[in-house]
C-alpha positions as CSV (number, residue, x, y, z in Angstrom):
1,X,-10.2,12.0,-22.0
2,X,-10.8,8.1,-21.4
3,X,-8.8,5.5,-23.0
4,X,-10.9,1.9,-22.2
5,X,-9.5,-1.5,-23.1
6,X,-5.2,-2.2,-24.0
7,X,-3.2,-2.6,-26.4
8,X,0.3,-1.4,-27.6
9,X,-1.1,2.2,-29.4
10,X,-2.8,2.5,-26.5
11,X,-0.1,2.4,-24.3
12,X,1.9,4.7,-26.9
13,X,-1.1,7.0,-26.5
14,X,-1.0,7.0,-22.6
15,X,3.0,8.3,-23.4
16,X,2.5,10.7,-25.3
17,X,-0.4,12.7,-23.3
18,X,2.1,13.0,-20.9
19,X,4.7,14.0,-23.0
20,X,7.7,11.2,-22.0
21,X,11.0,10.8,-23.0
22,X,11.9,7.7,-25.3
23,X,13.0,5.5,-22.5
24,X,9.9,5.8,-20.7
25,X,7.5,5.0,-23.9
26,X,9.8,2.2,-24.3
27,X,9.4,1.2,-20.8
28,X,5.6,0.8,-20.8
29,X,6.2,-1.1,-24.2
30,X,8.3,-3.8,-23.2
31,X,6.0,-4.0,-19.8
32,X,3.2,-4.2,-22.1
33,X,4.7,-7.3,-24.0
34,X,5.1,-8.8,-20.5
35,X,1.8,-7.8,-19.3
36,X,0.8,-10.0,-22.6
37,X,3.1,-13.2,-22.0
38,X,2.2,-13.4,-18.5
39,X,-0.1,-15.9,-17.0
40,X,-2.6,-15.1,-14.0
41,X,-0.6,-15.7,-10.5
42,X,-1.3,-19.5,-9.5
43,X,-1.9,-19.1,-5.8
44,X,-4.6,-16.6,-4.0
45,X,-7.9,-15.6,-4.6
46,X,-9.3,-16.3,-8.3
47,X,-9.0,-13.1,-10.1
48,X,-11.8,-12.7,-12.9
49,X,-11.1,-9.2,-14.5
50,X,-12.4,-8.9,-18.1
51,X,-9.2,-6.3,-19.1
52,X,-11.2,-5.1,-22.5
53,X,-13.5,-3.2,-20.1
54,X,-11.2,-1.3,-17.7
55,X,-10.6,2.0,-17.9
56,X,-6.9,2.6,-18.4
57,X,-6.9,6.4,-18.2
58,X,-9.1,9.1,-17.4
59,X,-8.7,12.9,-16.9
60,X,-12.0,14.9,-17.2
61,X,-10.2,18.4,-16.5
62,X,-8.8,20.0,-19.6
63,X,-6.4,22.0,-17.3
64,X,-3.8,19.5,-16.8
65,X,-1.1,21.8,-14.4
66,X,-1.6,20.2,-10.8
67,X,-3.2,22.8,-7.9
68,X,-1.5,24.0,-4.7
69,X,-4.4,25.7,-3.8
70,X,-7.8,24.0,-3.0
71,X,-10.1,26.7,-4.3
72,X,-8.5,26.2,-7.7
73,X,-9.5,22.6,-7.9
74,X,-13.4,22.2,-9.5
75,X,-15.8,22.0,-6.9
76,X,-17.4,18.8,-7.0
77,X,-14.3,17.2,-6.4
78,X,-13.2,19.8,-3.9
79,X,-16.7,18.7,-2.2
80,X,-16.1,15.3,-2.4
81,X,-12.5,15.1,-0.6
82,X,-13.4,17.6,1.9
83,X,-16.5,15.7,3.0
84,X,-13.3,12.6,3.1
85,X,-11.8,14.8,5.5
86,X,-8.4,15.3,3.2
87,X,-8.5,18.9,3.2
88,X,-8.7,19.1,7.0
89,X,-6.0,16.4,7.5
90,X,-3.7,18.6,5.6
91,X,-2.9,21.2,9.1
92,X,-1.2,18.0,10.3
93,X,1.0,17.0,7.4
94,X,4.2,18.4,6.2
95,X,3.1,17.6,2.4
96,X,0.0,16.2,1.1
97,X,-1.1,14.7,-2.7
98,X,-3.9,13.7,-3.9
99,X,-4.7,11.5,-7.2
100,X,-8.4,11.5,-8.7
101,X,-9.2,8.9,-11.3
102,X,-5.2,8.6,-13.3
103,X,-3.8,12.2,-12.3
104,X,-2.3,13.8,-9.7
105,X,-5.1,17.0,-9.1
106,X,-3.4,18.8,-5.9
107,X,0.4,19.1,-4.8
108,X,1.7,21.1,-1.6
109,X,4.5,21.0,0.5
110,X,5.9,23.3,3.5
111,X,8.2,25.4,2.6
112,X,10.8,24.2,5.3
113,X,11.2,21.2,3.1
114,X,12.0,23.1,0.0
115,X,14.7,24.8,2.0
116,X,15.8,21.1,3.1
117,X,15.7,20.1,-0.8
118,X,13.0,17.6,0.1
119,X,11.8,16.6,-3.3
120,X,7.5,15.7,-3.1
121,X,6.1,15.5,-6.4
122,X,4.1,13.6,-8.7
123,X,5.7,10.9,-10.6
124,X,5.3,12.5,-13.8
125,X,6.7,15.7,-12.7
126,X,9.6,13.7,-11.3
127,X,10.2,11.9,-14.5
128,X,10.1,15.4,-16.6
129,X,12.2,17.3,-13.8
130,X,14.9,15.0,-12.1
131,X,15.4,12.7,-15.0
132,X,18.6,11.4,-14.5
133,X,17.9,10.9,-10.6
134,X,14.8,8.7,-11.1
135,X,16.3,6.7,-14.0
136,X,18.6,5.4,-11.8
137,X,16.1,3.9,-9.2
138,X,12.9,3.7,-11.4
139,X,11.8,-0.4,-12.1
140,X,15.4,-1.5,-10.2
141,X,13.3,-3.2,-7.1
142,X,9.9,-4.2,-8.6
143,X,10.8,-5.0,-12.4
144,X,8.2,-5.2,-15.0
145,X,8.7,-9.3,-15.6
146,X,7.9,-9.4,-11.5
147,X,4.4,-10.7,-11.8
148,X,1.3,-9.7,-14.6
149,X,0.1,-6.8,-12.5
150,X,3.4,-5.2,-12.0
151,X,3.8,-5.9,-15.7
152,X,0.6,-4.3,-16.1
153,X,1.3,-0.8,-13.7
154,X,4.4,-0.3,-15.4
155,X,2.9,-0.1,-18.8
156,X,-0.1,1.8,-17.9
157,X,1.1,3.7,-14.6
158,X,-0.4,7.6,-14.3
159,X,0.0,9.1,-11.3
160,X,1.6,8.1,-7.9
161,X,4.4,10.0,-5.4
162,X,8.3,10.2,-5.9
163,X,9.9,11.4,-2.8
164,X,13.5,12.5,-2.4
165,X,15.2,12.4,1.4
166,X,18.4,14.4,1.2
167,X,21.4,12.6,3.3
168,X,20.9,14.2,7.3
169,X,17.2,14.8,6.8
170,X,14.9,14.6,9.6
171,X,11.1,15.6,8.8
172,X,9.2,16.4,11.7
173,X,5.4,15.4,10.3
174,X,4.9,12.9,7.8
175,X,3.8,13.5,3.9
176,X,0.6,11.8,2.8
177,X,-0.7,10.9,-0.8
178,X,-4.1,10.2,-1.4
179,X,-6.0,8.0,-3.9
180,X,-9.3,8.2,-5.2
181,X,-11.0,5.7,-7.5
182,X,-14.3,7.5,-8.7
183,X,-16.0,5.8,-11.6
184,X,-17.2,2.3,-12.9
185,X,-14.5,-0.6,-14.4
186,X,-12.0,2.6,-13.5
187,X,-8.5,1.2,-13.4
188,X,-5.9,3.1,-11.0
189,X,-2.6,2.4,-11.8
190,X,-0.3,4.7,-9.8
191,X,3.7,4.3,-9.4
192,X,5.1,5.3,-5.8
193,X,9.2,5.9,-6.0
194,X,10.5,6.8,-2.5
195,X,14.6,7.2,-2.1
196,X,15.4,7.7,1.5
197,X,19.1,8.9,1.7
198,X,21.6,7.9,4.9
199,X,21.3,9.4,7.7
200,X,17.6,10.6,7.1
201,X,14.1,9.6,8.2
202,X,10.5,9.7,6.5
203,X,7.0,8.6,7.5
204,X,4.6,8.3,4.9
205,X,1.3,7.8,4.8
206,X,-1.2,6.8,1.9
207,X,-5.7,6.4,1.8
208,X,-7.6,5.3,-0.6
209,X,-11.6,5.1,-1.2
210,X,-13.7,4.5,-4.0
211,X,-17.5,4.3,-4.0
212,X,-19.6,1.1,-4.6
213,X,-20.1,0.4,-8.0
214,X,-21.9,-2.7,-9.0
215,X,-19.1,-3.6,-11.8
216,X,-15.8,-4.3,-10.4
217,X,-13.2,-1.4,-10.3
218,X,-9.2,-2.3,-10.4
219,X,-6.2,-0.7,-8.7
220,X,-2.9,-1.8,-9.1
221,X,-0.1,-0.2,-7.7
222,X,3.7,-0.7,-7.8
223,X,5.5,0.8,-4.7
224,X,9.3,0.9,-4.5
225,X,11.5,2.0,-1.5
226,X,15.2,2.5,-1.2
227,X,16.4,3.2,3.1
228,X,19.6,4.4,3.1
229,X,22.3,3.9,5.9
230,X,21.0,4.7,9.3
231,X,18.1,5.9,7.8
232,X,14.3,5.2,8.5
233,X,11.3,4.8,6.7
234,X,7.7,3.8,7.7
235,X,4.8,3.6,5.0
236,X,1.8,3.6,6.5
237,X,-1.3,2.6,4.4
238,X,-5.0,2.8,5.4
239,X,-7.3,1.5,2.6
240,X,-11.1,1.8,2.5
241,X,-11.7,0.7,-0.8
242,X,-15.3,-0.2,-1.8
243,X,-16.3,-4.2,-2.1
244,X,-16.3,-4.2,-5.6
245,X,-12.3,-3.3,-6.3
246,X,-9.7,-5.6,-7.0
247,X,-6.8,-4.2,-5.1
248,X,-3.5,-6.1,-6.4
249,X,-0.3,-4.1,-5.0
250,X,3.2,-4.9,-5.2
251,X,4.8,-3.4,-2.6
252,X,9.2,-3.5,-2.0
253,X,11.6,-1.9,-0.2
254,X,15.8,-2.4,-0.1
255,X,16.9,-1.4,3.2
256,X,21.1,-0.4,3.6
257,X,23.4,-1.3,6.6
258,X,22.2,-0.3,9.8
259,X,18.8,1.2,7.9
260,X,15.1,0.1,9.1
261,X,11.9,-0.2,6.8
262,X,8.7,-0.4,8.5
263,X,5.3,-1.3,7.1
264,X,2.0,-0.4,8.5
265,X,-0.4,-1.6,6.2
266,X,-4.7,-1.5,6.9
267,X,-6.7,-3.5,4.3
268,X,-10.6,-2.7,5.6
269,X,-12.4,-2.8,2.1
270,X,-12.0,-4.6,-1.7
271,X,-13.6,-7.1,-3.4
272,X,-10.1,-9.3,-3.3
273,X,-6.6,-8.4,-2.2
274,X,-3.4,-10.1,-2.9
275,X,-0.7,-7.8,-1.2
276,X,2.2,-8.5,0.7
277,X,4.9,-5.7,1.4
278,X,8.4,-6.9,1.6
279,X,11.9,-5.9,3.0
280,X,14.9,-6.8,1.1
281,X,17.5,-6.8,4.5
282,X,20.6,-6.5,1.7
283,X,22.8,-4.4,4.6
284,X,24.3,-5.8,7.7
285,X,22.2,-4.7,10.9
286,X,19.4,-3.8,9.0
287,X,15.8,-3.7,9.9
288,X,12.4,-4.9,9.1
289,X,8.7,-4.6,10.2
290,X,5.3,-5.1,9.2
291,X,2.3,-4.7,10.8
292,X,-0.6,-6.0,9.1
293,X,-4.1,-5.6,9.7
294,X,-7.1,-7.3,7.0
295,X,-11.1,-7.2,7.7
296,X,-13.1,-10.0,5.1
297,X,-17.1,-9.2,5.2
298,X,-19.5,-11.1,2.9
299,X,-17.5,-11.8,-0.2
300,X,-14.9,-10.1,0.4
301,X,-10.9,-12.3,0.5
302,X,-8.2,-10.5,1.7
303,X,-5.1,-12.2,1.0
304,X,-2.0,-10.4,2.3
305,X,0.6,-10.8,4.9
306,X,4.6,-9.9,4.3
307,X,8.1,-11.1,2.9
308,X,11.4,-10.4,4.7
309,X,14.3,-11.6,2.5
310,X,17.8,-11.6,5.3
311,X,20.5,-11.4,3.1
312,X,23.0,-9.1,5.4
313,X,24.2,-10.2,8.7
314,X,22.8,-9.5,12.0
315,X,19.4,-8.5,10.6
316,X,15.8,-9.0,12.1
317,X,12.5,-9.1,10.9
318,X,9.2,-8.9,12.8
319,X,5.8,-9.5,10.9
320,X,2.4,-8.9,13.3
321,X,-0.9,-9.8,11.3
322,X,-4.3,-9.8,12.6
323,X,-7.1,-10.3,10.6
324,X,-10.8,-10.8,10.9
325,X,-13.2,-12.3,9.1
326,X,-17.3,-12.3,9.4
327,X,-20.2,-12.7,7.6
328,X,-18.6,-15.4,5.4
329,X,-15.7,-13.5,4.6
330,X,-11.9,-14.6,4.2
331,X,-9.0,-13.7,5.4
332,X,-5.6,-15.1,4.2
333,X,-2.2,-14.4,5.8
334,X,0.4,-15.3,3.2
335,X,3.9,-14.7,4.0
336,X,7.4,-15.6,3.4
337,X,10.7,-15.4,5.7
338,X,14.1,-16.0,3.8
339,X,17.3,-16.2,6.0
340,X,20.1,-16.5,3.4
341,X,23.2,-18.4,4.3
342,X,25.5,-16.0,4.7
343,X,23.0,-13.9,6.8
344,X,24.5,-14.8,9.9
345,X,23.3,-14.2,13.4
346,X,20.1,-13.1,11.8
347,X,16.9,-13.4,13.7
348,X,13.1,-13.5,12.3
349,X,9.4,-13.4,14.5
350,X,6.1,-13.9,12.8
351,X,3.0,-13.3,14.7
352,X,-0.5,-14.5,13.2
353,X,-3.5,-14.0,15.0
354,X,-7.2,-14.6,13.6
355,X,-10.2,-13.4,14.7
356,X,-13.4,-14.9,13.2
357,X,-16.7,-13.5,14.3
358,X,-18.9,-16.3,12.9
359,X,-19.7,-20.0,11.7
360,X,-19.6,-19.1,8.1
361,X,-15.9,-17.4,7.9
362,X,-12.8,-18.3,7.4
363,X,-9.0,-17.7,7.5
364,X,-5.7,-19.4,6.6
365,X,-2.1,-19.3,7.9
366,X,0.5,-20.1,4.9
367,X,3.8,-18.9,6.1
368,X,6.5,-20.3,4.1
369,X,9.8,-19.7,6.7
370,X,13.2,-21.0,5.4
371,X,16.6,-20.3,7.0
372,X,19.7,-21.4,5.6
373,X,22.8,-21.1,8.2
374,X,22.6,-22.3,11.7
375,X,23.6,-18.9,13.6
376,X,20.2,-17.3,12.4
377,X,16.7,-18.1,13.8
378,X,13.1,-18.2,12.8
379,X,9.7,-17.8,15.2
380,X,6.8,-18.3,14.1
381,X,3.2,-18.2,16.2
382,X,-0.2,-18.1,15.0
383,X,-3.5,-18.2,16.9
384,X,-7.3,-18.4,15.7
385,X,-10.0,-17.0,18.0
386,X,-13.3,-16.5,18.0
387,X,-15.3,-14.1,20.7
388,X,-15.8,-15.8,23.9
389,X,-19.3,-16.2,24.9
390,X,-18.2,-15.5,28.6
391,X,-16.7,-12.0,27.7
392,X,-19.6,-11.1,26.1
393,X,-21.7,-12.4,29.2
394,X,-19.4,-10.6,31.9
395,X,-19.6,-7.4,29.6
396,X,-23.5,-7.5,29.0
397,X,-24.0,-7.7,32.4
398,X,-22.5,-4.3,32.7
399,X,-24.9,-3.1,31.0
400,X,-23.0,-2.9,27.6
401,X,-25.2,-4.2,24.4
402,X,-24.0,-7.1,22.7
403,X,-22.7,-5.1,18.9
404,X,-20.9,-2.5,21.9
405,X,-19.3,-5.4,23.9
406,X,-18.1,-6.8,20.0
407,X,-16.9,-3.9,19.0
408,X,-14.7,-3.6,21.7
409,X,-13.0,-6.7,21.8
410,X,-12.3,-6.1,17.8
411,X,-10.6,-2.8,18.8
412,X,-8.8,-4.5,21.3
413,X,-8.0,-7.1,18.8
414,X,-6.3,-4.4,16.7
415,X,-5.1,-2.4,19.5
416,X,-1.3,-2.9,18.0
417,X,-1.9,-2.2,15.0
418,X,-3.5,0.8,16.4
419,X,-0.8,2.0,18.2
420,X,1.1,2.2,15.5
421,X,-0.5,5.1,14.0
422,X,-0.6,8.8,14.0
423,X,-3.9,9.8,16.6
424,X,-5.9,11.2,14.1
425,X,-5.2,8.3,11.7
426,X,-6.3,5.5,15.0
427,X,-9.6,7.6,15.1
428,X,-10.3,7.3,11.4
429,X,-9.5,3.6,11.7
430,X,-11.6,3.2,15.1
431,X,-14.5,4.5,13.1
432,X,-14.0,2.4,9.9
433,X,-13.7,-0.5,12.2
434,X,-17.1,0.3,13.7
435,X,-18.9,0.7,10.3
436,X,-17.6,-2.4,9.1
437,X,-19.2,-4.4,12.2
């Protein structure tokens, strides 16, 4: 089944495949209104996306129930992921999902998080299973008037994680979700719901691919996060999307007294990106990071960076961003620090390093840092580098070759960022890195 170009029966239509109660379908109607009413954002890259031509859902297996077993998924797309190296990466997981085209294909979890009440499903299943649980979360952080492609997700969302943490829940590996974009003007639209509860922890991690098509492909995605008291959660995302997909996220998180949110966040691929993942610091000594890292080729903009609203007391923020930019790519950091006024003692650092490898690149620093009571403090530092021809001289005469001695000082570049991953994730991105050189 495909469903190509939107309107309001089409949205109804998207409803009723997967069977939703009334309060969804009227969900993804009023979004669809404000999908309508809005206007294109007004800062960024210049989005051109013909929206008649996008594929708003697709499911080409007739068997809709989701797999727990690999051999029961069809083989070409078994093949494909396992030459991606998902299957394999599964041994080091506590949970794993993965999304082709709009739907959630394959689902598992260990059983020692069943016996925890760990809740790892699909969105769908969440919303048909634990009704009154995501109701009370769902669209409260990211709501459907937030921007026109949040508008847009939450009328034509399919697919995507919801994650329960019980209270005094520690997992010992992380959970991973997977995304695969597989076909031309293909539109992937999926809706993340994570509710860490106090006293509990979670590391999540999320990839996505899609091959090179030469018409442009869309995903955008709405994440929301709740952190509860004392409690942790760090969302790692590594995204190797091909250069012709628009990849528009709108990514949140409320973090509770004494709780700490942490976003690790890859953008190697895409045509354009505008994505910056925020922490709302509503409880006192809360917590928040992100860690940043954007590669712009030849037409390619990445446009991301962070927001860290302080609205509890003694709360900090740190924001690390390195991006790099060659062969006439850009690479924007666009961020924002709020320090409300009764945030008190409240402390903020932002960190912006740029690498360009070449004369016809570019980047951009627009950090927009306001702090409103005088016990609170804001730091902000940004650099812009290119490779110095005397490293590259001293390293040569080693005997390393000039694209060697590069790629080395890029890893080194990103060595942060890399540290901040699981091993076998800081190999995958190592070797991303090196193809994208």
């Amino acid at each position: 089944m495909e469903i190509v170009g939107l309107n309001r029966e089409k949205v109804e239509k998207i409803s009723t495949i997967k069977g939703e109660d009334e309060w969804v379908k009227e969900f993804r109607i009023n979004s669809y209104d404000n999908f309508i009413n809005s206007k294109m954002p007004k800062f960024g890259p210049n989005i051109n996306i013909d929206f008649d031509k996008i594929i708003y859902y697709k499911n080409d297996s007739s068997d809709e129930k989701i797999k727990n077993n690999w051999n029961d998924v069809l083989k070409p797309v078994r093949d494909e992921f396992d030459e991606l190296g998902v299957i394999e990466s599964e041994v080091h997981l506590d949970g794993i999902g993965v999304q082709y085209e709009s739907e959630v294909i394959y689902h598992n979890m260990i059983k020692e998080l069943k016996d925890k009440k760990v809740i790892f499903t699909s969105i769908e299943d969440a919303l048909k299973n634990y009704p009154n649980l995501v109701k009370k979360y769902f669209g409260k952080i990211v709501s459907n008037k937030e921007n026109k492609f949040a508008a847009l997700n939450s009328a034509v969302f399919s697919g995507g994680s919801f994650i329960y943490i019980p209270k005094n829940t520690t997992l010992d590996r992380p959970l991973q979700s997977y995304f695969r974009i597989n076909s031309r003007n293909m539109g992937q639209f999926e809706r993340t719901l994570i509710i860490v509860d106090d006293n509990s922890s979670l590391h999540y991690i999320e990839g996505c691919t899609a091959p090179t098509y030469s018409s442009s492909s869309l995903h955008a995605a709405v994440v929301e996060i709740y952190v509860g008291k004392n409690s942790k959660c760090r969302y790692s995302t590594i995204q190797n999307w091909a250069p012709n997909v628009y990849n528009l996220v709108t990514k949140r998180a409320v973090v509770s007294d004494f709780g700490e949110m942490e976003w690790i966040d890859g953008n190697i691929g895409s045509y354009k990106t505008m994505k910056y993942p925020c922490c709302v610091l509503k409880g006192d000594n809360s917590k928040g990071t992100c860690v940043t890292i954007s590669v712009a080729s030849k037409d390619q903009e990445q446009d991301s960076g962070a927001r860290m609203i302080h609205l509890g007391c003694n709360t900090h923020s740190n924001i690390i961003s390195k991006s790099i930019s060659q062969n006439g790519g850009n690479a924007t950091y666009r961020g924002k620090v709020y320090i409300d006024e009764n945030a008190l003692n409240s402390d903020a650092i932002v960190k912006c390093d740029t690498l360009i490898l070449d004369k016809y690149s570019k980047s951009d620093t627009i950090p927009i840092n306001s702090c409103y009571n005088y016990s609170s403090n804001i730091e902000h530092e940004a650099t812009v580098l290119k490779i110095s021809d005397d490293n590259l001289f001293y390293m040569m005469s080693r005997g390393i070759s000039r694209e060697k001695a590069t790629e080395l000082i890029v890893l080194g570049f990103l060595d942060k960022f890399r540290q901040e991953l699981p091993m076998e994730y800081a190999v995958e991105l190592n070797q991303l890195i090196k193809r994208n050189l």
